[in-house]
C-alpha positions as CSV (number, residue, x, y, z in Angstrom):
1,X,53.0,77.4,56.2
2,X,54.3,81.0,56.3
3,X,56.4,82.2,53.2
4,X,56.5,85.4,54.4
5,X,57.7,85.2,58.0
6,X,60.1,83.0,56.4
7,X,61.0,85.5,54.1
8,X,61.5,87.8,56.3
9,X,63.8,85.8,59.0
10,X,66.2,86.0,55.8
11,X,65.5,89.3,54.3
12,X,67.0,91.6,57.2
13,X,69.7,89.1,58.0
14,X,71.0,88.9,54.8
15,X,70.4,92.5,53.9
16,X,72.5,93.7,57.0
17,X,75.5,91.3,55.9
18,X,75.2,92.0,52.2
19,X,75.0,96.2,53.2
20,X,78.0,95.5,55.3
21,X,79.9,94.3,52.8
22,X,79.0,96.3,49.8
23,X,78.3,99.4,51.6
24,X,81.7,100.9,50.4
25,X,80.8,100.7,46.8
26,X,77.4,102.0,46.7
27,X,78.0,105.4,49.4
28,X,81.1,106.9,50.6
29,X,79.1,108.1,53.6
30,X,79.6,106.2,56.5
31,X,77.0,107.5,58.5
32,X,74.3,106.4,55.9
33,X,75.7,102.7,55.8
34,X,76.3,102.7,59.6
35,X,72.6,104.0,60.2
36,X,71.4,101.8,57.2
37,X,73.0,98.4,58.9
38,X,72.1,99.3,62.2
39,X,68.3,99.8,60.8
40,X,68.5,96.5,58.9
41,X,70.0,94.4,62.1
42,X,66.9,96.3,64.4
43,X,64.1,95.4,61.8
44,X,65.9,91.9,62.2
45,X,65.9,91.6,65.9
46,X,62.1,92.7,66.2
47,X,60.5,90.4,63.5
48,X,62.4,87.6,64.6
49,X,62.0,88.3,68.3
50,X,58.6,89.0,68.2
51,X,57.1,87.3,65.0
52,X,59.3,85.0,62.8
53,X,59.8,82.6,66.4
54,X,56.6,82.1,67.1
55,X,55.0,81.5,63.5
56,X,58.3,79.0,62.6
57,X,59.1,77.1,65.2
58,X,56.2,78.4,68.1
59,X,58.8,80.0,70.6
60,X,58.7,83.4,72.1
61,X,61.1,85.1,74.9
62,X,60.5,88.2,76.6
63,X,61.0,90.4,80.0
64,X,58.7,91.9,82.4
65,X,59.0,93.7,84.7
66,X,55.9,93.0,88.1
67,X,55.0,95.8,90.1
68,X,58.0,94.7,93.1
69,X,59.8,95.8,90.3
70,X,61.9,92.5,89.8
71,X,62.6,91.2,86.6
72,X,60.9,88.4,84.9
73,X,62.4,86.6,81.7
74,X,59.4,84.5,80.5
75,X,60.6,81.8,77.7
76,X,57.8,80.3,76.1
77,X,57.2,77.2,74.0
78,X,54.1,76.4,72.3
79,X,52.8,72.4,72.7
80,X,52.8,71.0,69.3
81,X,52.2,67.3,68.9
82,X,53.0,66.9,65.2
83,X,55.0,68.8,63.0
84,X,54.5,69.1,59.1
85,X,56.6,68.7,56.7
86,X,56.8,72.2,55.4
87,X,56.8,73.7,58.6
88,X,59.7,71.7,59.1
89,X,61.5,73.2,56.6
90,X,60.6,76.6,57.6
91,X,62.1,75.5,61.3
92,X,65.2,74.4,59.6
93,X,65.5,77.5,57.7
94,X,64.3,79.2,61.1
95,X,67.2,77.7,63.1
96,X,70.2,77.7,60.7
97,X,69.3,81.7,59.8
98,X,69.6,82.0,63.9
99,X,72.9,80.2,64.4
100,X,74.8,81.3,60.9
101,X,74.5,84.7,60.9
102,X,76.1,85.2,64.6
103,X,78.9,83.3,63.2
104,X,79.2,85.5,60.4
105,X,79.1,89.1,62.3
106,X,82.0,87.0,64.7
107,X,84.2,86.6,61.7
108,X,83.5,90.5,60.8
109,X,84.3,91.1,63.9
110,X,87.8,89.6,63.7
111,X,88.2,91.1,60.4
112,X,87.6,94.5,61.6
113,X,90.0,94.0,64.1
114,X,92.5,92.8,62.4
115,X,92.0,94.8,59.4
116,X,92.2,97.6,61.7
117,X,89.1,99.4,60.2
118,X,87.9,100.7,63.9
119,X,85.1,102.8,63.1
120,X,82.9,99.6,62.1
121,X,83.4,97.9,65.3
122,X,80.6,99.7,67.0
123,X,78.8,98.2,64.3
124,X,79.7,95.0,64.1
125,X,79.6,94.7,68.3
126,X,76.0,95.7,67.6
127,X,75.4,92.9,65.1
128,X,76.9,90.7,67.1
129,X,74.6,91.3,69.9
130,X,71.8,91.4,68.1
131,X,72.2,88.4,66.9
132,X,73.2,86.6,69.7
133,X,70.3,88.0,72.4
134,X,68.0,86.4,69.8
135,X,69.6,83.4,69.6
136,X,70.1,82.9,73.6
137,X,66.6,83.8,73.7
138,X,65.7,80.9,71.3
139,X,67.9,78.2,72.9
140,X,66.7,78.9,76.2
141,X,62.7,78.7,74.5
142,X,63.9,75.3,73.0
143,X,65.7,74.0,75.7
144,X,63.2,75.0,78.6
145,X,60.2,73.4,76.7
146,X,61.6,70.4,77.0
147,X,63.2,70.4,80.3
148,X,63.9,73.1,82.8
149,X,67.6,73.4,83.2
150,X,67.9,74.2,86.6
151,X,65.7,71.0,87.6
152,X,68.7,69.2,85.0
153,X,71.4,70.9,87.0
154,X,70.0,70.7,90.5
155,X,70.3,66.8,90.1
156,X,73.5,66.2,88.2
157,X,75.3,68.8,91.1
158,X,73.0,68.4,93.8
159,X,72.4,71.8,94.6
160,X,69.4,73.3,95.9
161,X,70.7,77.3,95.4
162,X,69.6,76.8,91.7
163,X,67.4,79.8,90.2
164,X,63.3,79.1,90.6
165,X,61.6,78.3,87.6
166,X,58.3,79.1,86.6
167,X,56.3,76.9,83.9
168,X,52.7,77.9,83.3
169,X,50.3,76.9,80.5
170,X,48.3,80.0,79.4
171,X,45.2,80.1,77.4
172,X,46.4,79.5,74.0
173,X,48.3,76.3,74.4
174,X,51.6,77.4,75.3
175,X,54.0,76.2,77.9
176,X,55.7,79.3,79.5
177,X,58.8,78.8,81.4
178,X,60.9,82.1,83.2
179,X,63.5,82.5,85.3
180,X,62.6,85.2,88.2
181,X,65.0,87.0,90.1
182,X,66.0,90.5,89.6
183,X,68.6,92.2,87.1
């Protein structure tokens, strides 16, 4: 169990919506709430990226970059033949924290729009993309440790031009999979 990964997942996402909306109230500086947000969503991005993934649910995603200089997005998906109860719940937790908050900074972004209030948009862009690169990282984590898409594809359209994959298992148990190519 980790309470405090889980904790954590929540704290920064919730804190950047909550400071979003009650930002107004508390400071009529709006560099302060801008930099205060943009602080909350990059705390967000990092634990979740690099901590809350792989302690809740055992995936991690990352770039790098070999000496040819190409670039190498490595999705990775620990093996883990049974699944706790609590851990479970932190998954759950895990996954609907990924996939509600995108939703949410969407509907800001509408809002601002259509409210007109164009000095958040920066913002609210940034929250949005936050959000989202984690959870495209995560899908593809998920989704490649179960199958590799481009093996899916290859046979339902017959092509052969799909991306190469690569799937290694490295020393701690984990199932890498990345997509090479450059960017």
């Amino acid at each position: 169990r980790h309470p405090l990964a889980t904790f954590f997942h929540l704290f920064f996402r919730v804190s950047a919506i909550v400071t979003y909306l009650f930002c107004d109230w508390f400071s009529n500086s709006f560099v302060a709430c801008f930099v205060t947000i943009l602080l909350l969503l990059s705390f967000d991005f990092w634990s979740v990226k690099n901590v809350t993934g792989r302690l809740l649910v055992g995936l991690r995603w990352w770039n790098q970059i070999d000496e040819d200089g190409k670039s190498h997005w490595v999705f990775e998906a620990k093996r883990v033949p049974t699944v706790a109860a609590s851990t479970e719940a932190e998954a759950r937790i895990f996954w609907l924290g990924l996939i509600i908050c995108p939703v949410i900074w969407t509907m800001f972004f509408f809002s601002t729009l259509f409210s007109l209030k164009l000095k958040w948009l920066a913002l609210v862009i940034a929250g949005i993309s936050l959000q989202t690169a984690n959870l495209y990282g995560y899908i593809h984590c998920k989704l490649g440790g179960q199958k590799t898409i481009s093996r899916v594809t290859s046979r339902l359209f017959g092509t052969t031009d799909a991306p190469k994959r690569q799937s290694r298992i490295s020393e701690d148990g984990t199932e890498e999979h990345g997509k090479t190519g450059t960017r």
